[in-house]
Backbone as CSV, one residue per row, in Angstrom:
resi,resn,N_x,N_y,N_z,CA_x,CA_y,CA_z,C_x,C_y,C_z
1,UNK,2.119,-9.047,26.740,1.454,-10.300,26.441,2.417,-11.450,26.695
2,UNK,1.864,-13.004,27.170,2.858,-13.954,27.299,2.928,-14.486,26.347
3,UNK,3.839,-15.382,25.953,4.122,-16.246,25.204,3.384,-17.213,24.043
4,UNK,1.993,-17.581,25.167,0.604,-17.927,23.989,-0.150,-16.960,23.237
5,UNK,0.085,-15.882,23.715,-0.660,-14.929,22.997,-0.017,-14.887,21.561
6,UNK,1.474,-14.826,21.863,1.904,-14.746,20.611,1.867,-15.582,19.352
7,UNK,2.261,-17.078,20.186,1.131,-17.813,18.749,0.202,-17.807,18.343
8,UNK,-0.876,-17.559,19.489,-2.073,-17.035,18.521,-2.414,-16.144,17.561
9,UNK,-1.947,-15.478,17.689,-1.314,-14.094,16.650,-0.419,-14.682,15.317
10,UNK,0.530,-15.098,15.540,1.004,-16.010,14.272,0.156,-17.374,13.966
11,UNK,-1.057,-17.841,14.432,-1.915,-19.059,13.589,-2.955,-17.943,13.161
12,UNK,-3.124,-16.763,13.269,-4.091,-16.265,13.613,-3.379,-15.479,11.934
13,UNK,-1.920,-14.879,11.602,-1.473,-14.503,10.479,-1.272,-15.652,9.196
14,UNK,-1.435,-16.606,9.630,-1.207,-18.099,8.350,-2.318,-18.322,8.178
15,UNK,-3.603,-18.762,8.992,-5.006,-18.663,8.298,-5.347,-17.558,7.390
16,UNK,-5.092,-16.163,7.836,-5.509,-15.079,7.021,-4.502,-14.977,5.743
17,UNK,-3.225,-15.451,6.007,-2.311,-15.336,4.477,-3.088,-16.688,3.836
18,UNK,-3.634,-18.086,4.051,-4.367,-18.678,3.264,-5.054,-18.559,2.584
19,UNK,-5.959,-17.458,3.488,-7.218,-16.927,2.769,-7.039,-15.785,2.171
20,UNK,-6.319,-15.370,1.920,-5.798,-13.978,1.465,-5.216,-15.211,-0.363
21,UNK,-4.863,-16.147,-0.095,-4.115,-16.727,-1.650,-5.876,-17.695,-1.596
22,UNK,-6.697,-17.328,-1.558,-7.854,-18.186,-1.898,-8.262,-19.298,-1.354
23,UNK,-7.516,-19.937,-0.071,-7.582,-21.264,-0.076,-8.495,-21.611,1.773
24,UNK,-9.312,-22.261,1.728,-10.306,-22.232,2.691,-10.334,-23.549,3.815
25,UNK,-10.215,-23.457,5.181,-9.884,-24.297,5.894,-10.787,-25.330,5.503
26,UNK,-10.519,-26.489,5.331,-11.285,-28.191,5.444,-11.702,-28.169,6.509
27,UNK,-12.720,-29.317,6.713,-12.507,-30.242,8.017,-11.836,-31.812,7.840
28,UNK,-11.492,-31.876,6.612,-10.879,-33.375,6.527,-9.027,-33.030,6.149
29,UNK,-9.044,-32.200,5.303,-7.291,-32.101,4.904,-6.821,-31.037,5.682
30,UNK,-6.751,-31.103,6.969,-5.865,-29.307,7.494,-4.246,-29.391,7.437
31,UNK,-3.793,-28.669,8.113,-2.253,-28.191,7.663,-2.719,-27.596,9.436
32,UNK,-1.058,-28.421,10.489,-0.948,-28.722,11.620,0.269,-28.059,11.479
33,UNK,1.057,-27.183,13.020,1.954,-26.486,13.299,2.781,-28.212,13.538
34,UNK,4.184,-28.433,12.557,4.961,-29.397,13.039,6.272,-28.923,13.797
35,UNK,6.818,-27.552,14.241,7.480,-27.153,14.230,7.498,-25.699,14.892
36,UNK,8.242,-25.029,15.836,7.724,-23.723,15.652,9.648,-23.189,16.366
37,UNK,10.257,-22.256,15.533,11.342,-21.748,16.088,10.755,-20.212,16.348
38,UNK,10.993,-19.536,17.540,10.613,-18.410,17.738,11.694,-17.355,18.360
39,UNK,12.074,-16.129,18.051,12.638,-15.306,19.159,11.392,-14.387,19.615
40,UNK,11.819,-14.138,20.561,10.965,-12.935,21.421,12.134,-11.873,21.224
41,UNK,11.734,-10.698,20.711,12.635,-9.551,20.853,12.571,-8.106,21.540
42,UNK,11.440,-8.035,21.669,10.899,-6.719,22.693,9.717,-7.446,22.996
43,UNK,9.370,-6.731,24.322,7.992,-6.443,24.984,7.457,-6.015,24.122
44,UNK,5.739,-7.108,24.381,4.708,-6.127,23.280,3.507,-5.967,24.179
45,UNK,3.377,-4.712,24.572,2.378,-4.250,25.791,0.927,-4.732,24.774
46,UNK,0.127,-3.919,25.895,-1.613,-4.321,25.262,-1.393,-2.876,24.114
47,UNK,-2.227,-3.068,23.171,-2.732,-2.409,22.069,-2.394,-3.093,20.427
48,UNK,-2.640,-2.379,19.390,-2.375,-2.748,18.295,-1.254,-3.993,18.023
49,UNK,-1.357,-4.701,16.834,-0.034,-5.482,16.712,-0.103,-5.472,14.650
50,UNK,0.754,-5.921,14.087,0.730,-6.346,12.763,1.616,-7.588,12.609
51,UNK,0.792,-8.636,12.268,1.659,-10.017,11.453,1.714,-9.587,10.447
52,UNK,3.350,-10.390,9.845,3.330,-10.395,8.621,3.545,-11.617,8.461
53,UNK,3.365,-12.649,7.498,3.137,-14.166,6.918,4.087,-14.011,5.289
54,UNK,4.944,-14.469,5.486,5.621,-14.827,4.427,6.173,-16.601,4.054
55,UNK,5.351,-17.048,2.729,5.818,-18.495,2.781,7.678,-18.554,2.355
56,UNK,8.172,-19.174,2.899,9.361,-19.369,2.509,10.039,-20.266,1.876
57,UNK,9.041,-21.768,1.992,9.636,-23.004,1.392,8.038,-23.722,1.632
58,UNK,7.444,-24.460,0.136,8.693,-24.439,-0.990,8.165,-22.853,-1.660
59,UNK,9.157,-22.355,-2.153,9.408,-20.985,-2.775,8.360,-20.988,-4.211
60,UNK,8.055,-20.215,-4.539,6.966,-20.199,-6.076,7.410,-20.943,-7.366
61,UNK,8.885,-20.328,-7.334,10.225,-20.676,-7.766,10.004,-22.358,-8.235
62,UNK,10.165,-22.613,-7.151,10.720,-24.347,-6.785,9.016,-25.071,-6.413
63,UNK,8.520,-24.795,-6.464,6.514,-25.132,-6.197,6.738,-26.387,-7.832
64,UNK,6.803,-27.659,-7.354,6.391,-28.349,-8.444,4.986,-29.284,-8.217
65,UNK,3.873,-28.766,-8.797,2.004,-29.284,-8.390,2.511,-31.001,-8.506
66,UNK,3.242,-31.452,-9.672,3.209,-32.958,-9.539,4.077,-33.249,-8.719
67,UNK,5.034,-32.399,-8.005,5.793,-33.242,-7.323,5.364,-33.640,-5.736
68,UNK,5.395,-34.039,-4.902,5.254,-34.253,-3.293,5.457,-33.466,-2.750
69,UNK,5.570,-32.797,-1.574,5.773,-31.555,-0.817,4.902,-32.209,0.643
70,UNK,5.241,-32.567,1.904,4.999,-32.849,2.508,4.806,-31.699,3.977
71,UNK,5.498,-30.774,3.763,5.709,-29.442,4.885,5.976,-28.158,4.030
72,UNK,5.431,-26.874,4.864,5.351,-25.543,4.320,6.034,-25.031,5.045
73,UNK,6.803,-24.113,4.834,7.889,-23.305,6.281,7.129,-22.020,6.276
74,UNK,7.309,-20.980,6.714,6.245,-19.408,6.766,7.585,-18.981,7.895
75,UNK,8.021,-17.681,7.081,8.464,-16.465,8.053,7.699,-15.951,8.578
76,UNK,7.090,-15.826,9.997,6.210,-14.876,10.244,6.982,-13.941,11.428
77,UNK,6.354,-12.516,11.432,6.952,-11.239,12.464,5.473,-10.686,13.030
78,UNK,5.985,-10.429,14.327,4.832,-9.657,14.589,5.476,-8.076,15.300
79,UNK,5.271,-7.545,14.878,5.324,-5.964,14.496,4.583,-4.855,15.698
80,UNK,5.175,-4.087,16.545,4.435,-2.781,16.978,4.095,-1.857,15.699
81,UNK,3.296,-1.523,15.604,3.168,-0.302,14.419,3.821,1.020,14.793
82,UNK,4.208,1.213,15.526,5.408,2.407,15.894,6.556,2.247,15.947
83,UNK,7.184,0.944,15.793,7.948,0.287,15.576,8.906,-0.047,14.389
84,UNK,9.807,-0.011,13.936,10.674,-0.642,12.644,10.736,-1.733,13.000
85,UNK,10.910,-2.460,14.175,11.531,-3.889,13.918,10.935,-4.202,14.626
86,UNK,10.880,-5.859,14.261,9.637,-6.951,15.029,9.959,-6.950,16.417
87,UNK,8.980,-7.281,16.965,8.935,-8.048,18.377,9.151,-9.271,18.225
88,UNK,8.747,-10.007,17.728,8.477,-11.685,17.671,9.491,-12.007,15.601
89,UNK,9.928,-12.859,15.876,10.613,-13.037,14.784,10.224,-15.082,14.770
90,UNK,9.667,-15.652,13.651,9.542,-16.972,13.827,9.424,-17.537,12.887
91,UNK,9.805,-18.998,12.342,9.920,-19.787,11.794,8.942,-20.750,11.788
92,UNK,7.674,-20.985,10.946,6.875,-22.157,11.550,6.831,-23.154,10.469
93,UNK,7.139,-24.322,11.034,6.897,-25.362,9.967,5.068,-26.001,10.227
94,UNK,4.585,-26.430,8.785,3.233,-26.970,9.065,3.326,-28.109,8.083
95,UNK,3.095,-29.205,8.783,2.462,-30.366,7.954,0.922,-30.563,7.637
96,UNK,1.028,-31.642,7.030,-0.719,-31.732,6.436,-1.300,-32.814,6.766
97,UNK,-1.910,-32.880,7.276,-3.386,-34.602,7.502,-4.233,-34.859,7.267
98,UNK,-4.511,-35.740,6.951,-6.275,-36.413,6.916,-6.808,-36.615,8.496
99,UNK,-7.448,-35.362,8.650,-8.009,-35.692,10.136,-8.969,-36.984,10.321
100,UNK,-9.494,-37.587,8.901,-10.233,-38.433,9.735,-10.012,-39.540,9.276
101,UNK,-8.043,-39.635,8.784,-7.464,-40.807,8.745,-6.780,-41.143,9.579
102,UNK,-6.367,-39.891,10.036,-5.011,-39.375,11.052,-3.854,-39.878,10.252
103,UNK,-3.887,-39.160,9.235,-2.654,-39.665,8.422,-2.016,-38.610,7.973
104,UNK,-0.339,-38.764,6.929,0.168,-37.347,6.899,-0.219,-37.204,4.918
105,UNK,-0.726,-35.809,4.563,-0.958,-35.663,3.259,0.169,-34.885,2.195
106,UNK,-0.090,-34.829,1.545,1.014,-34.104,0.502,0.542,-32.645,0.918
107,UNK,1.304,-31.636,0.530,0.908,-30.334,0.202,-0.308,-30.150,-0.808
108,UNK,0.369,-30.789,-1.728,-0.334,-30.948,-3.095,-1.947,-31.285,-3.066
109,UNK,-2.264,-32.563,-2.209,-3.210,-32.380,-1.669,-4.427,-31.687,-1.039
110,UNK,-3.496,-31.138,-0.142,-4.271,-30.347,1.001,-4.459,-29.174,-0.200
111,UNK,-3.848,-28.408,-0.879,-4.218,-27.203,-1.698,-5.306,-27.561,-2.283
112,UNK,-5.222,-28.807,-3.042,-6.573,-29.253,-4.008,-7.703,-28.927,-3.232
113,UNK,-7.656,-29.976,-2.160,-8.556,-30.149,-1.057,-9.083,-28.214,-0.944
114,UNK,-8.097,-27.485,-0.659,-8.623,-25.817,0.273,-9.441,-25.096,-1.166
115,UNK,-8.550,-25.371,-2.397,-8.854,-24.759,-3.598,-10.924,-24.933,-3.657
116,UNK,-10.980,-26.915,-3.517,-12.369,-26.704,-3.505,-13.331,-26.367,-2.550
117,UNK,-12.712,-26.523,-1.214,-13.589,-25.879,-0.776,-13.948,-24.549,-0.762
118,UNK,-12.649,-23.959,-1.075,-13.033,-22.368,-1.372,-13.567,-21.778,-2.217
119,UNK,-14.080,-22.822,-3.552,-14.870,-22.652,-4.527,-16.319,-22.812,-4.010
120,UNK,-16.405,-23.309,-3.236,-17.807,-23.973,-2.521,-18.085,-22.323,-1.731
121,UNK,-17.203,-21.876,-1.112,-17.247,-20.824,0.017,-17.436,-19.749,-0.477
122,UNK,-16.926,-19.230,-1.816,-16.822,-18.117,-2.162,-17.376,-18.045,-3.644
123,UNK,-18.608,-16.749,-4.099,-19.331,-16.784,-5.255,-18.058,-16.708,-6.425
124,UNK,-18.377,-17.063,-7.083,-17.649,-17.266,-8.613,-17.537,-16.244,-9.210
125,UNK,-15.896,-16.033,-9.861,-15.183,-15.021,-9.529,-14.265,-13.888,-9.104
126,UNK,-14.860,-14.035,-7.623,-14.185,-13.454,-6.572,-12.688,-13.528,-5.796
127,UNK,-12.869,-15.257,-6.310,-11.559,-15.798,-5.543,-10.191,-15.904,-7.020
128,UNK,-9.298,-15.315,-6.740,-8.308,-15.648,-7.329,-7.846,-16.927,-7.010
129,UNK,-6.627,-17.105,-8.576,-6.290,-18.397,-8.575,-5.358,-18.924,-7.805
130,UNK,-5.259,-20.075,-6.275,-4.603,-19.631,-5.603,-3.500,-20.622,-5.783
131,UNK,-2.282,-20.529,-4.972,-0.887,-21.227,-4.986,0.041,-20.920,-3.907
132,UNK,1.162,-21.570,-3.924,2.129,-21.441,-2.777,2.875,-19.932,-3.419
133,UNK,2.414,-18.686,-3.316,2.845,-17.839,-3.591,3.949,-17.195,-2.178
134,UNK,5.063,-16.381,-2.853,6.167,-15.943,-1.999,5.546,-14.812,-1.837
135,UNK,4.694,-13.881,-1.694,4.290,-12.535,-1.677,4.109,-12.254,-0.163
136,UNK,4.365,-11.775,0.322,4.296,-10.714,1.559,2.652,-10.538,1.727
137,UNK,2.274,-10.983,3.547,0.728,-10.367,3.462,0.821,-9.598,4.509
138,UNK,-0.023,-8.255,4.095,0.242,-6.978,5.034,-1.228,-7.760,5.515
139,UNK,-1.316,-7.998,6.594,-2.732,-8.132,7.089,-3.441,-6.897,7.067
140,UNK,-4.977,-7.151,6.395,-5.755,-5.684,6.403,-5.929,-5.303,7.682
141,UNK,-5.848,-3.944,8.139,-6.316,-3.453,9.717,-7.336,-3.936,10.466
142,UNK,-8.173,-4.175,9.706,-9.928,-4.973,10.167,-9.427,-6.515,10.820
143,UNK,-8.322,-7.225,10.011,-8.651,-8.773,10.335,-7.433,-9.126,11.320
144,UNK,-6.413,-7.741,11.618,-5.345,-8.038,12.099,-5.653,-8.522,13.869
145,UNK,-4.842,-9.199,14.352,-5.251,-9.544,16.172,-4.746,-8.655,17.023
146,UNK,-5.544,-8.567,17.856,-5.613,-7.353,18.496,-5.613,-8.000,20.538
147,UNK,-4.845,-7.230,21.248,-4.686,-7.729,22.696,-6.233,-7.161,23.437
């Protein structure tokens, strides 16, 4: 695969770790790639792949709701499954906007913002309570991207 494939595969692992912590794309507050450091480390032929999405900053730890937070960092890897070690190793930074201010938003924000719409999206219940959690997402086999 070239080079775009592979980001698609890592926007394709940060939507699903969103929705995996409860939180549901807007059309007015999204969260934009500001940043992207990547290695390529092996060839990744056609078949299977696994992202993994880990937030890294700000940490759960250090997550203050009243304070500002303007950018999210995410370790993400993308993985052969026969494999121990990644193919793709990357760093992505994401900021936040008002698409239909074109302006830049807090973190803090944009969560409020995903929290309700994902209350809107999903029956009552179902959705856990979500946050800038540090937890590791194994993408389920069903939602993982595939060449």
């Amino acid at each position: 695969m070239n080079n775009a494939v592979a980001l698609e595969y890592l926007e394709a692992g940060r939507w699903d770790w969103l929705g995996l912590q409860g939180l549901v794309h807007g059309d007015r507050l999204i969260a934009v790639v500001a940043r992207t450091e990547i290695d390529y480390l092996a060839e990744i032929p056609r078949g299977r792949v696994e992202v993994s999405t880990v937030l890294e900053s700000p940490a759960a730890e250090d997550y203050d709701p009243d304070d500002v937070t303007y950018r999210a960092r995410f370790r993400q890897r993308i993985h052969l499954p026969e494999s121990g070690r990644p193919a793709v190793d990357a760093l992505v930074t994401v900021a936040f906007l008002d698409a239909a201010q074109r302006c830049l938003v807090s973190m803090q924000d944009f969560l409020t913002a995903a929290v309700a719409d994902g209350a809107r999206a999903v029956p009552d219940g179902v959705r856990s309570v979500p946050g800038p959690a540090g937890a590791r997402d194994r993408t389920p086999p069903d939602r993982r991207p595939r060449q």
